[in-house]
C-alpha positions in Angstrom: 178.6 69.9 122.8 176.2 72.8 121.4 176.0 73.2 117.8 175.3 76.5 116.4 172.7 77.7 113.5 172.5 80.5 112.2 169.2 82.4 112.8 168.3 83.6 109.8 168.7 80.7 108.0 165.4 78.6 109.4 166.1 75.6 106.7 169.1 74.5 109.4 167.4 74.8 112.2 165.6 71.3 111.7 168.5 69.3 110.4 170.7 71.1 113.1 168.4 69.2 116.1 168.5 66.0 114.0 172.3 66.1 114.0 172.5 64.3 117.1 174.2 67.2 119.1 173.7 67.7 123.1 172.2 71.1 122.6 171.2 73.4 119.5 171.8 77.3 120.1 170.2 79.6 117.2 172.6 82.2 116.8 171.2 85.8 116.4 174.9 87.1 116.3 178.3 86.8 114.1 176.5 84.5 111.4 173.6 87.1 111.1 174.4 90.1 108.6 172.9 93.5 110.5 169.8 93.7 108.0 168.8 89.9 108.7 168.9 90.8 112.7 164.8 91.6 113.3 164.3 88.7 110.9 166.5 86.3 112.9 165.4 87.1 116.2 161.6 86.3 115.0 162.5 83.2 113.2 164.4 82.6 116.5 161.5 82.9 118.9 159.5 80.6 116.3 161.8 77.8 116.4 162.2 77.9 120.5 158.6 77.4 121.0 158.8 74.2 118.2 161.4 72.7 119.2 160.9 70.2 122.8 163.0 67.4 121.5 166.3 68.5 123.2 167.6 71.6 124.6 167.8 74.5 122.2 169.3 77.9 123.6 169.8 81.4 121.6 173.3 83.3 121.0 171.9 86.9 121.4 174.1 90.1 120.4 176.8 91.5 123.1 174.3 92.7 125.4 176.3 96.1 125.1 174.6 96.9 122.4 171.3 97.8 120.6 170.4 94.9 119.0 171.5 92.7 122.6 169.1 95.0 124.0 166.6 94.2 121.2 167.2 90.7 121.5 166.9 90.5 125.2 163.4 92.8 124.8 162.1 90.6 122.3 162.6 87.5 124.5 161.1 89.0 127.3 158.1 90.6 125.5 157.5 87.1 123.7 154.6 85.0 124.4 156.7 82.1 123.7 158.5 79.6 125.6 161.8 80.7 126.9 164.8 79.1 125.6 166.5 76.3 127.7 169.9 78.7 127.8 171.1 81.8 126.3 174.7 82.6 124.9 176.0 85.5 125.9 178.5 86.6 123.6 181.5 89.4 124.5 180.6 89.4 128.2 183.5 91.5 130.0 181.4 92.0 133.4 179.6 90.0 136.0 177.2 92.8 135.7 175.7 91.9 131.9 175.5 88.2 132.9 173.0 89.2 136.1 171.8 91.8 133.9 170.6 88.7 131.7 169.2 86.6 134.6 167.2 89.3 136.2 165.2 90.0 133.0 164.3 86.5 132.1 164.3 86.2 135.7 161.0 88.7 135.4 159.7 85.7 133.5 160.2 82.8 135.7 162.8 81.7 133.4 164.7 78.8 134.5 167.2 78.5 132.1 171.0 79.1 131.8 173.7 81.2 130.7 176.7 80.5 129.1 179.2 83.4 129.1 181.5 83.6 126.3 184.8 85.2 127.0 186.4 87.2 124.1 188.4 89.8 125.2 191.0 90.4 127.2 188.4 92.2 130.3 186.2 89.6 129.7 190.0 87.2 130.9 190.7 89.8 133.3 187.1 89.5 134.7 186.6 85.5 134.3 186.4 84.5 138.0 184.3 87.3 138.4 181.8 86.5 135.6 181.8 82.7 136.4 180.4 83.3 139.6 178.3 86.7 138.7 174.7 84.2 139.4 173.5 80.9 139.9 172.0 80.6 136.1 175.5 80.8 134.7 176.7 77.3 134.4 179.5 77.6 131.7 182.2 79.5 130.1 182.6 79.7 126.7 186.2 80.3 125.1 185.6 83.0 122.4 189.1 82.2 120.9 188.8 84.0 117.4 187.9 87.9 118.6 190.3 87.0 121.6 192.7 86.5 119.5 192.0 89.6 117.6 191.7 91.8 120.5 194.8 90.7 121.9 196.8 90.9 118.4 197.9 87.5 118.9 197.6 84.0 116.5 194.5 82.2 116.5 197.2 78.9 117.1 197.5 76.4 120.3 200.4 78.1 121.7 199.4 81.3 121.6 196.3 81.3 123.2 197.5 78.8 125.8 197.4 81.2 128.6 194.6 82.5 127.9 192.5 79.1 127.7 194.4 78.2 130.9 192.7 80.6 132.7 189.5 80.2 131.7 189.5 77.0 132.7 190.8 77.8 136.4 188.1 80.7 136.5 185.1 78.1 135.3 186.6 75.3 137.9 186.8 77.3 140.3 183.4 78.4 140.1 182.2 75.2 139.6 180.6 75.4 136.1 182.0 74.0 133.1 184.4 74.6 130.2 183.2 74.5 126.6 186.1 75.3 124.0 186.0 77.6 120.9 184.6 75.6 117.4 187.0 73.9 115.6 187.2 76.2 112.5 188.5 73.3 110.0 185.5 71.9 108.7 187.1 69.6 106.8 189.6 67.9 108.7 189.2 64.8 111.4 192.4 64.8 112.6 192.5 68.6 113.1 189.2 68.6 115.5 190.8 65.2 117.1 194.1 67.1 117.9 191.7 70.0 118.9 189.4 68.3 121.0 192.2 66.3 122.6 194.3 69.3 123.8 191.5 70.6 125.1 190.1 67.7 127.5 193.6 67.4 128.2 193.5 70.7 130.1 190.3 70.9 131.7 187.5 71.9 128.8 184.6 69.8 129.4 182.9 70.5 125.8 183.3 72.1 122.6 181.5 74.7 120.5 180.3 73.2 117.1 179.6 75.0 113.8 178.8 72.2 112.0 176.8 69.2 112.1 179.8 66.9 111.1 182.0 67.9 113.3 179.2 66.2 116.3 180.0 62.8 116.4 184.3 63.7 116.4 183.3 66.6 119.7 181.3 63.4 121.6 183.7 61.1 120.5 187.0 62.8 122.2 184.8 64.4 125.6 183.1 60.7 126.2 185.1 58.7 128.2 185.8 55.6 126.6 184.8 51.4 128.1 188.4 51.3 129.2 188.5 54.3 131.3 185.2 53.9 132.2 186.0 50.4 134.1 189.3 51.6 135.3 187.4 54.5 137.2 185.5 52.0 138.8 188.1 49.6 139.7 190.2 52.7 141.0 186.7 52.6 143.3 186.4 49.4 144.0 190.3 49.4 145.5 189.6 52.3 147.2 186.3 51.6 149.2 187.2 51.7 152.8 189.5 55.1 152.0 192.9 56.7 152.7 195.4 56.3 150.3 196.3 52.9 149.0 198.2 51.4 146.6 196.7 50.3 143.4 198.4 48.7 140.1 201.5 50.2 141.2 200.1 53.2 141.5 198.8 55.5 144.7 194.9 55.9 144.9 194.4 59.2 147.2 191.1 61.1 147.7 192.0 63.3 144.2 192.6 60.1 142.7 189.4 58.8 143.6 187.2 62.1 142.6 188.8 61.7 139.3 187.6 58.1 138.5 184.3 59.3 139.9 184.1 62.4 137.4 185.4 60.0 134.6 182.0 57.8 135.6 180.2 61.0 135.8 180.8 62.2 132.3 180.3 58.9 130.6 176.6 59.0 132.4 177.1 55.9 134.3 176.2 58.4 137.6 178.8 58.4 140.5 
């Protein structure tokens, strides 16, 4: 999961990469008030080049406007150390995503981009985005200004479609699925339920926007010791292939890419 700081608030910054999250992005974006923007972006760059313990990433503005250009300028012009990723936040066209990669590209950057989809061209251009260049390795589900732009609720059923495709335009693309934040910062059981329905359908992570929501986000996308040896007895019945049948079940070739993804995520390789 990747757990977001704000940028202009550098006191988070080191507690957020202590909070035992897979990735840290500094945010330069919606948790940044306009006049704090130049101060962010600096304080961004700063904490990049500090911080080698795991891989930290920065949310820049919509690249459609000036301060995405600023942002994407000051990278570039930076003597620093690239970030590991960048967010891209708003994308509605393959075109801003290689747009990105070609001017860090100018840098020898070999980082990644994560697209975040919140509108509904961004939906409508998903597949398109997804594939836009081999840097971009995830979609992100940008499920509040979706919401907005679509006049709908901000609730599960609502927004099913929507996360539905998404998930078909990531998969078949062949990058991963990373789900809106949970917005209740307070509840368990709401980011369980959250997290839940969303592995269920195809997400392979979740946004964070707080450090106690970590351990709940790698809790529900880690495959548990059960699953984990079921996957490889689903292997171990299915060694000398075609379809058999297996606890009263059939093992086919899906059935057996599944058990080795379930391995895969719970880092026990494949």
């Amino acid at each position: 999961m990747i757990l977001f700081v704000p940028g202009d608030r550098p006191d988070r910054i080191g507690r957020a990469l202590a909070a035992g999250a897979d990735a840290v992005v500094i945010d330069l974006e919606d948790s940044v008030a306009p006049a704090n923007k130049p101060a962010a972006r600096e304080a961004a760059i700063r904490a990049v080049e500090a911080a080698r313990v795991l891989p930290v990433g920065v949310r820049v503005n919509a690249l459609t406007t000036p301060d995405g250009i600023r942002d994407l300028a000051a990278l570039f012009d930076s003597s620093a150390v690239l970030p590991d990723f960048v967010v891209l936040p708003k994308v509605e066209s393959a075109a801003e995503a290689r747009l990105c990669a070609q001017v860090l590209g100018g840098r020898d950057w070999r980082g990644e981009l994560v697209c975040s989809i919140e509108s509904g061209a961004g939906l409508e251009h998903a597949a398109e985005i997804a594939a836009a260049d081999p840097h971009v390795v995830a979609l992100g589900f940008g499920g509040a200004d979706l919401a907005a732009a679509l006049g709908a609720e901000l609730d599960w059923e609502p927004m099913l479609p929507a996360r539905a495709r998404l998930v078909w335009a990531a998969a078949a693309a062949g990058i991963r699925a990373l789900d809106m934040p949970c917005l209740d910062l307070d509840s368990a059981a709401v980011l369980a339920k959250e997290c839940r329905r969303a592995r269920t359908m195809g997400f392979t992570g979740k946004f964070v926007i707080h450090p106690k929501q970590v351990d709940g986000v790698r809790q529900a996308f880690t495959p548990t010791a059960l699953q984990v040896a079921d996957a490889h007895a689903v292997l171990g019945a299915a060694e000398d292939g075609g379809a058999v049948r297996f606890r009263g079940s059939m093992i086919d070739a899906a059935v057996v890419r599944r058990a080795r993804l379930v391995i895969e995520r719970a880092g026990g390789g494949a």
